[in-house]
N, C-alpha and C positions, 0 to 999 in steps of 0.2 A: 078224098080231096083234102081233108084235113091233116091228115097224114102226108101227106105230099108237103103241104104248105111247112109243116113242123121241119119237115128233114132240110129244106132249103133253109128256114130260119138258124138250124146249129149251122147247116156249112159256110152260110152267111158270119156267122158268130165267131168259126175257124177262122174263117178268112182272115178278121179282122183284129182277131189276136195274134195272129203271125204275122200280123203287117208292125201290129204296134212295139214285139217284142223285137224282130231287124231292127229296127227302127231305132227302137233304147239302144241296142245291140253299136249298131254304129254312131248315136253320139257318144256311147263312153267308149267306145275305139278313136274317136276324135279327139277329146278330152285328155286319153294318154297318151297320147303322141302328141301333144302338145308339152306335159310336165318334163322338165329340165330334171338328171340327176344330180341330189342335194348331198353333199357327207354330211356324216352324222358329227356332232362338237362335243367337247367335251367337259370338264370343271376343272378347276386346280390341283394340284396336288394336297391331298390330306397331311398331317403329321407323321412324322417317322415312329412309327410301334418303338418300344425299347428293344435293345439288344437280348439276342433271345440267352447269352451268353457275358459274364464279364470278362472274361481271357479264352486261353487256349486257341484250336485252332477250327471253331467253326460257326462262331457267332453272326448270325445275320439278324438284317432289321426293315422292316418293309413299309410301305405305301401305298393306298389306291386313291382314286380318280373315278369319277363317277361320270356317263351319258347327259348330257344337259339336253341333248334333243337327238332324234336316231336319225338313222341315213332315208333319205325318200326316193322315189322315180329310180331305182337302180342303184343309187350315191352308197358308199363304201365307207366302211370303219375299221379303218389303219390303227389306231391310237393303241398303246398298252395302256391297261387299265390299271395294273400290279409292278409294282418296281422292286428290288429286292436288291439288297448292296451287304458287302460282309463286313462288321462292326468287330470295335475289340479283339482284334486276330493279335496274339503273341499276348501281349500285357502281363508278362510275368515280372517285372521290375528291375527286371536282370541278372532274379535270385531261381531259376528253373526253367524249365522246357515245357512249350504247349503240349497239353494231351485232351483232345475234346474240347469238352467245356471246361477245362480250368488246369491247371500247369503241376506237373510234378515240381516238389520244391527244391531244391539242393541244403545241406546240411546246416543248421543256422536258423531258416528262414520257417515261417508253415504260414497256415490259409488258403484261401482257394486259390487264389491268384498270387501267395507267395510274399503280403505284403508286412506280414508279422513277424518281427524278429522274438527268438526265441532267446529268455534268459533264462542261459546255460547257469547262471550264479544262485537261482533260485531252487535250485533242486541238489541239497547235500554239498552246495558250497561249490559246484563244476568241478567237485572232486579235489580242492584247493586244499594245502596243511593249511594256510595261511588267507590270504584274501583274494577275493575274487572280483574281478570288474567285469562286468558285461559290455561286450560292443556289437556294431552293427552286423549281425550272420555269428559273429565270433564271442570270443571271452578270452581273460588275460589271467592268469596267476599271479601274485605277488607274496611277496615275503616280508616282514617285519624285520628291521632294524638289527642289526646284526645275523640276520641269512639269508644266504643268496639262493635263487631258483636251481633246480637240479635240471638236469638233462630231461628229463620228462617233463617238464613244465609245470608241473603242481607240487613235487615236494619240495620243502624246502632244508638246508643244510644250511649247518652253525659255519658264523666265520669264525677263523680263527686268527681274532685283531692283531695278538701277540706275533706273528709269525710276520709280519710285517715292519719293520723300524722299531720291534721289540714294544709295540700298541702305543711307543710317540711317550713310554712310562721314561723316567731317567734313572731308577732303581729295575727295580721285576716287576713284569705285566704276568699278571695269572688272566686266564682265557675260561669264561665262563658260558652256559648257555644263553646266545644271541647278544655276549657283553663281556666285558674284561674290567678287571682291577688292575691299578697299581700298588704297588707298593716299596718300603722304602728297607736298608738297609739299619740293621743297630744302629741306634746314634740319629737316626734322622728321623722326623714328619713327614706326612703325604701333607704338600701343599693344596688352596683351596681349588686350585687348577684340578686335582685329582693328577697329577702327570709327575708334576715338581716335587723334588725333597730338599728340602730345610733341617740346616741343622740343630741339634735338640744340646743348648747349652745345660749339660748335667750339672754344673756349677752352681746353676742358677737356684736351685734346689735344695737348700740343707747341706751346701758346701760339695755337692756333691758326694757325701759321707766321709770324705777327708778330713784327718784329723787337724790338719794345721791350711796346708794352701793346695788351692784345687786350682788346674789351668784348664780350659775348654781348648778341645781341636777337633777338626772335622770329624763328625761321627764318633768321636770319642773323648775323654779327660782322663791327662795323669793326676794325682794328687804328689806334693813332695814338703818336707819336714824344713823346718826352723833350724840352722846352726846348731849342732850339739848333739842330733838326731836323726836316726837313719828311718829311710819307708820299711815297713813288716811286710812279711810276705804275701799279708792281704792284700797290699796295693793300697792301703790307705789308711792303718794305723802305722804313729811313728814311736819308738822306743829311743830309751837316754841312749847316746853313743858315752861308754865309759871310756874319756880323755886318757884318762893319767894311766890305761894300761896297756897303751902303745909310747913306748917312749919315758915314760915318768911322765907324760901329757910334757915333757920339753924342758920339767922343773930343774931345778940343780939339786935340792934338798927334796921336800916333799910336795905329794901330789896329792890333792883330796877333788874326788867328783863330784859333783853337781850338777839338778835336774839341768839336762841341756849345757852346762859347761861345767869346768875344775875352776881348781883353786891352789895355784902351788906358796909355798909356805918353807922358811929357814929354819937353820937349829938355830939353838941356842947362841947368841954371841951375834948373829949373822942376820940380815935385814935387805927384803925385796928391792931391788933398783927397779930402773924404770922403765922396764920389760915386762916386768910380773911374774919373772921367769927365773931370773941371776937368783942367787945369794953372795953378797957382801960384807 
């Protein structure tokens, strides 16, 4: 009897657990067929990471976006989260070619991205006799003042001034390295021009060593003797011209010399007229 009663009590207890779990069963099957499909939203965009590159050709740089609330009842999330864009492509300054991450340079230039000029002047002068200037990729040669550049662009050759209007001298240009002289003929000065010759009055000097009178003439002076006296064949001493032994010096009677002139003179009985020559 008791036994009996116990077994009806569980299947009593079944019963009423399958009633109550249907039961849950179908309000939460009510429940979702009621809930609307929600999409999921989502936040702003973050900041742009740096470029993973400064040049060449494959720098990117990226963003994300974060879920602010998910999708419900079904509702769908479309949204990219990740954005990725390519930064810094080429950037070589116009001095090389992208390669990677950073540009082969062309001649002149170096750096990763090409933006450092290289001065050619600082290593051994860019191989310069003379001066060197540095430019942008490049470099120049120059020459100092009296030589011109040679076909190869760093040595330099002498001018040679004189070969032109004779270096602008009015005497003789002598041609020296990277310059020239003038100079002047016997007789003349280098004016302060360095060009001009002026003439060198020898006169002015101690007579010019002539014995009596000295004339200045261009580039040169004769000297020449007083009446009575001829030039020596120094050119500047003068000796007596002895009168009286061309001619009787013109006298009628006699002739006597003297430094630089005669003296003529009668015999006995006879007396000079007024020539200084007759006898009377």
């Amino acid at each position: 009897m008791n036994l009996c009663k116990l077994i009806v009590s569980i299947m009593f207890a079944v019963i009423i657990f399958e009633f109550v779990h249907v039961e849950g069963w179908r309000r939460r099957r009510r429940r979702r067929r009621r809930c609307s499909p929600t999409n999921c939203s989502v936040g702003l965009w973050g900041e742009w990471t740096p470029c993973s590159a400064p040049c060449g050709y494959s720098g990117t740089k990226s963003r994300v976006r974060v879920i602010s609330s998910h999708a419900q009842c079904g509702g769908s999330c479309l949204y990219e989260l990740t954005e990725q864009i390519p930064c810094n492509r080429g950037g070589c300054h116009g001095h090389g070619r992208p390669i990677a991450t950073s540009c082969w340079c062309v001649a002149g230039w170096t750096g990763v991205c090409c933006s450092q000029d290289i001065n050619e002047c600082a290593a051994n002068n860019g191989g310069c006799a003379h001066t060197c200037r540095n430019t942008a990729g490049s470099f120049t040669c120059g020459c100092r003042n009296g030589y011109s550049i040679a076909s190869n662009g760093k040595t330099c050759i002498d001018i040679n001034e004189c070969a032109a209007n004779n270096g602008g001298c009015a005497h003789t240009c002598h041609n020296t390295a990277g310059s020239f002289t003038c100079g002047c003929r016997t007789g003349y000065r280098l004016a302060s021009n360095g060009k001009s010759c002026t003439d060198i009055d020898e006169c002015a000097a101690n007579n010019g060593g002539c014995a009596h009178t000295c004339q200045n003439s261009p580039g040169s002076f004769t000297c020449g003797c007083r009446p009575g006296y001829s030039l020596a064949s120094n050119g500047k001493t003068c000796t007596d011209i002895n009168d009286c032994s061309t001619n009787n010096g013109g006298c009628d009677h006699t002739c006597q010399n003297t430094d630089g002139s005669f003296i003529c003179g009668c015999m006995t009985g006879y007396r000079l007229t007024w020539n200084r020559k007759s006898c009377m």
